[in-house]
C-alpha positions as CSV (number, residue, x, y, z in Angstrom):
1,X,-11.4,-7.3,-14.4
2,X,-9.2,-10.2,-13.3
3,X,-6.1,-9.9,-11.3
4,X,-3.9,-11.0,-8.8
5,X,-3.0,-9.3,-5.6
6,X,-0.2,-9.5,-2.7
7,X,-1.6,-8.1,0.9
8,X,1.5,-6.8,3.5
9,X,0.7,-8.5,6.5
10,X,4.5,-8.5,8.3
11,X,5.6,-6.7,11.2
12,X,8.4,-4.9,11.9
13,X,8.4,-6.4,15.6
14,X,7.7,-5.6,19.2
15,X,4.4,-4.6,20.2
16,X,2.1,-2.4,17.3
17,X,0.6,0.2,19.2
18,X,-2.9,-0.2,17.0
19,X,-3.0,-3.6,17.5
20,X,-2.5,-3.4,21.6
21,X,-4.5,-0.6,21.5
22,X,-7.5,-3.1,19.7
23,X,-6.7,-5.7,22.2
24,X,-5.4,-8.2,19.6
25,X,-1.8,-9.3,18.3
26,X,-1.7,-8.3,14.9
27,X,-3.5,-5.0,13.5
28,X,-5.1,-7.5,10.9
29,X,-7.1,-9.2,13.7
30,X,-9.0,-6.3,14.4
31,X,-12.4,-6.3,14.2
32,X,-14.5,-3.5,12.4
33,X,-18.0,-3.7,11.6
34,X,-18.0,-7.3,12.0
35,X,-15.6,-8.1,10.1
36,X,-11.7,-8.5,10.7
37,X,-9.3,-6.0,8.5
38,X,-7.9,-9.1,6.8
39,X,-11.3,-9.9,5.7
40,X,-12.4,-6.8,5.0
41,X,-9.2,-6.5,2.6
42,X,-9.4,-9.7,1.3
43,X,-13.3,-9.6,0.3
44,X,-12.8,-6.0,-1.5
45,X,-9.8,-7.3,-3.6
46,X,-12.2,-10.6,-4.2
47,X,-15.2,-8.4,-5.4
48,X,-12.9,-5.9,-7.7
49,X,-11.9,-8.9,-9.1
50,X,-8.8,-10.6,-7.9
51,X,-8.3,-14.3,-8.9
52,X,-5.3,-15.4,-7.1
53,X,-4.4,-12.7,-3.5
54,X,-1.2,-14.1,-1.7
55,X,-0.9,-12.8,1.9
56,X,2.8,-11.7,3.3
57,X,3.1,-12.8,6.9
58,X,4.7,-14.5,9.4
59,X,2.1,-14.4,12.3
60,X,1.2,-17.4,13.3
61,X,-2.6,-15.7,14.7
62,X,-3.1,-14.2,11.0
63,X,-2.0,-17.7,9.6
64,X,-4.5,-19.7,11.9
65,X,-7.4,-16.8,10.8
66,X,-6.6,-17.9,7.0
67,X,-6.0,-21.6,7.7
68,X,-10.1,-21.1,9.6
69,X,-11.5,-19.0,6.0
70,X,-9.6,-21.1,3.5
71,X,-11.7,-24.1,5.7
72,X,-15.2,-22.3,4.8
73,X,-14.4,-20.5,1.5
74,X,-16.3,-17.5,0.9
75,X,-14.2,-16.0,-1.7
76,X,-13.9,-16.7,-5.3
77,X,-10.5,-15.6,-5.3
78,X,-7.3,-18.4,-4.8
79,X,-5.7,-17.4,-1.6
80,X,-2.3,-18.4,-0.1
81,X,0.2,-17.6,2.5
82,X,3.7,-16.4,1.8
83,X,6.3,-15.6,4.3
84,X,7.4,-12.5,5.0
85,X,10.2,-10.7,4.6
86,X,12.5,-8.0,7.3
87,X,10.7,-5.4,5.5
88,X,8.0,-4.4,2.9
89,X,10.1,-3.7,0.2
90,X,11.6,-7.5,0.1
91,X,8.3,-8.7,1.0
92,X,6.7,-7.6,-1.8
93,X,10.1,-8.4,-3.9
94,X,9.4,-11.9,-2.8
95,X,6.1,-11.7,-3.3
96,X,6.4,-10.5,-6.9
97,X,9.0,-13.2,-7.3
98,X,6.7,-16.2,-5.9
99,X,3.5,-14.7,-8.3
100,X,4.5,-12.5,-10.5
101,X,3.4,-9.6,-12.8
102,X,1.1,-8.0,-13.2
103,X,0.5,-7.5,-9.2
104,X,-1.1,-5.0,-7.2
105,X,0.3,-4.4,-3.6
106,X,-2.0,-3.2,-0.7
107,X,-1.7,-3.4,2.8
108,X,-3.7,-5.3,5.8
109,X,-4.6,-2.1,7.4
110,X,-6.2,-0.4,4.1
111,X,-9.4,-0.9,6.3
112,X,-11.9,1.3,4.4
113,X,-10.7,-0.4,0.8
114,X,-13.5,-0.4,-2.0
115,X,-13.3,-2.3,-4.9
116,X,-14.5,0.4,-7.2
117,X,-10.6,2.7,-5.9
118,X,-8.7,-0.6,-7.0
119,X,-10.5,-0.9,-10.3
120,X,-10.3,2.6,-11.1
121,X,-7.2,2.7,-10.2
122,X,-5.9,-0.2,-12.0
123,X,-7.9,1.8,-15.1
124,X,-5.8,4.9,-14.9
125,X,-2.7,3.5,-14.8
126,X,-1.0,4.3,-18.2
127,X,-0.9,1.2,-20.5
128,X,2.8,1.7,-20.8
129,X,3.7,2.3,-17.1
130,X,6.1,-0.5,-15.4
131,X,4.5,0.8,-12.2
132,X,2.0,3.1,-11.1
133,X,1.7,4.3,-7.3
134,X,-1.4,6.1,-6.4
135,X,-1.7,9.5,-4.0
136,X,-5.0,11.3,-3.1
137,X,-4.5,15.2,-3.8
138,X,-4.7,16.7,0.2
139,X,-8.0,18.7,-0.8
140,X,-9.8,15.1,-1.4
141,X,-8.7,13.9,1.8
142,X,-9.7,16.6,4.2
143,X,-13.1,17.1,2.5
144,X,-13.7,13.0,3.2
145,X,-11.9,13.1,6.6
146,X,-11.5,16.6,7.9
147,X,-10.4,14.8,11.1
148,X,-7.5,12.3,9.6
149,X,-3.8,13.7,10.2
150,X,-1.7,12.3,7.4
151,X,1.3,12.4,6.0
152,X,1.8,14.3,2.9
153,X,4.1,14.8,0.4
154,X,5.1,18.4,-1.2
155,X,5.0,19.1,-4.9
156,X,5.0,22.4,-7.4
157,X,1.3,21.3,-7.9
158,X,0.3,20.7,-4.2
159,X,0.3,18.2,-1.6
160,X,-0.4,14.3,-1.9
161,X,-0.7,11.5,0.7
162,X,-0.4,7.7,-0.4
163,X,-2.8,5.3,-0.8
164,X,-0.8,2.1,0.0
165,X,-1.7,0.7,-3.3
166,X,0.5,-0.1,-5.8
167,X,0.7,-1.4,-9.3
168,X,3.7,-3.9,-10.5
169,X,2.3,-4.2,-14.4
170,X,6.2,-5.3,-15.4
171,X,8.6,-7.4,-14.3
172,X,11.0,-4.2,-14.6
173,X,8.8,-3.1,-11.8
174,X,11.0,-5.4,-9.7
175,X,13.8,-2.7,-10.3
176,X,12.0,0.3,-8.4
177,X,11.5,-2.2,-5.3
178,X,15.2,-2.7,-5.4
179,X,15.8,1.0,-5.3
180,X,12.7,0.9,-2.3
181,X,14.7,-1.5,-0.5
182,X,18.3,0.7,-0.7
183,X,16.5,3.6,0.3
184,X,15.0,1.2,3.8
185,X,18.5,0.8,4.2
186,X,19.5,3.8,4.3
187,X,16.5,5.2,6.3
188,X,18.8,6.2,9.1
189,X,21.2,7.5,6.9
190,X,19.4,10.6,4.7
191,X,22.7,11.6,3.4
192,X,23.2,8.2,0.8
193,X,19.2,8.2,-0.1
194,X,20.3,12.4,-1.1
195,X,23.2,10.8,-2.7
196,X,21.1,8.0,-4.5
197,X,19.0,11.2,-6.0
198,X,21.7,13.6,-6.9
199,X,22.0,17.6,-5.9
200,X,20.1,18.7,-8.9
201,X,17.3,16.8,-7.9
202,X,17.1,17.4,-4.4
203,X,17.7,20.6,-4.4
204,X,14.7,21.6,-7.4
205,X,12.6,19.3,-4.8
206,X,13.2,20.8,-2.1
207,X,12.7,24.3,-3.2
208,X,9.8,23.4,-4.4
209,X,9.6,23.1,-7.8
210,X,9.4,19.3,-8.6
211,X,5.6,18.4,-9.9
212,X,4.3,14.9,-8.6
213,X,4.1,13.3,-12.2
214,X,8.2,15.3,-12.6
215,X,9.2,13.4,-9.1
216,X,7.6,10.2,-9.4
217,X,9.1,9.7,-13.1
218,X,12.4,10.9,-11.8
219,X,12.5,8.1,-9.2
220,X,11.2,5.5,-12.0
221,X,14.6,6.4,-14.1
222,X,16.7,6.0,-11.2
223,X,15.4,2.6,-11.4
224,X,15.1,2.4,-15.3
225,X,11.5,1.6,-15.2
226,X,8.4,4.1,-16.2
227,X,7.2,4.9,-13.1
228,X,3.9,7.2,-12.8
229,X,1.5,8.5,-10.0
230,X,-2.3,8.1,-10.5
231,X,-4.6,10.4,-8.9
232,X,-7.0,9.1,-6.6
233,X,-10.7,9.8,-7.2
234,X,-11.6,9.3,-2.8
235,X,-10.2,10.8,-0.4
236,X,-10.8,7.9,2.0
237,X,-8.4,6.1,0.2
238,X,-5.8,7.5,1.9
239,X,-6.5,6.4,5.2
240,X,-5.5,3.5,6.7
241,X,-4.5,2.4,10.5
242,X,-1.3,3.6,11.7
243,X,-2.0,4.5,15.0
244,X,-5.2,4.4,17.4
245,X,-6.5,7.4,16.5
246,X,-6.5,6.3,12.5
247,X,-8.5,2.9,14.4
248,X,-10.8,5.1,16.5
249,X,-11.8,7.1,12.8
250,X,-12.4,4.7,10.8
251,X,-14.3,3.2,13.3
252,X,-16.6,6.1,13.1
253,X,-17.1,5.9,9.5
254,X,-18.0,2.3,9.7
255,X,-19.9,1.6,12.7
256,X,-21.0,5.0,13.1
């Protein structure tokens, strides 16, 4: 399977408490079993297949650590820097812009990332989809990381935490990152992002009766795309590196 890939590597600013925590400047600098999380990143998107993998940052650390693999290549794929943007959702807008579609988004700190969840979730996605996000059912994740304290979402059918993967298969895709990036601008105003959804809607979803696939395509018409959620087959895939104690996990699993 060949593809093309954009990796979040920005940074909202001031100090990341994962990445002082590592001892580093950028969370994508850390080092776990041997390998940096850019690398480790970078090399599963290379072996799932990836032929081109543009990298979203504006740290000049993470720039020099490309700059030194791009000197000894060890990946097949094409790699290249692109700027980042004030936030992820116009990072990736830009980055859609600069390579277009299809693109799947992941982030730096996806630190235990396989090939086989990015193939099998690029499978799954429905041929007709403009984008597809994928969510690992909360069962999955606390029988692969009992431990792990994430973040999930609540649905008719049960509880979900993301994956940070996504799947741009459209250009029309670009049109749910523009409803992202009003809903980031809003973040500190709930009222207009309750607005932007409408009573009925809110109100179904928060009493509970919304389904995932029912939410997700909801969203997507907002937007006037087909949006739809894949289910994840690993629990794993739902942790990443948010804070030090996501770090000191996965550190665990990897180094033992």
């Amino acid at each position: 399977m060949s593809f093309q890939a954009l990796v979040l590597a920005g940074s909202r600013g001031g100090i990341d408490p994962v990445a002082d925590y590592a001892g580093v400047s950028h969370k994508g600098l850390i080092v776990l079993g041997g390998q940096t999380l850019l690398t480790r990143v970078l090399t599963a998107l290379d072996q799932a297949g990836a032929r081109r993998i543009g990298v979203s940052t504006s740290d000049a650390a993470l720039e020099a650590a490309l700059v030194a693999m791009l000197a000894a290549p060890s990946l097949a794929a094409d790699i290249q820097v692109l700027a980042s943007a004030e936030g992820p959702s116009l990072s990736v807008r830009q980055g859609a812009a600069a390579m277009g579609t299809p693109l799947l988004v992941t982030t730096v700190d996806h630190a235990l990332l396989r090939p086989e969840w990015l193939t099998e979730f690029m499978a799954d996605a429905p041929q007709d989809a403009d984008i597809a996000i994928l969510l690992a059912p909360e069962a999955l994740v606390r029988a692969a990381a009992p431990e792990t304290r994430r973040t999930y979402l609540a649905f008719r059918d049960g509880r979900y935490s993301g994956c940070n993967l996504f799947l741009l298969k459209t250009d029309r895709a670009l049109q749910a990152i523009d409803l992202w990036r009003k809903v980031e601008q809003h973040r500190k105003q709930p009222w207009k992002i309750a607005a932007m959804l409408g009573p009925v809607m809110l109100g179904r979803y928060l009493l509970g009766r919304m389904t995932l696939d029912e939410t997700v395509s909801r969203i997507g018409a907002l937007a006037g795309v087909k949006a739809v959620a894949v289910r994840a087959r690993h629990g794993l895939a739902a942790v990443d590196v948010d804070k030090p104690s996501d770090l000191d996990l996965v550190r665990s699993l990897v180094e033992g």
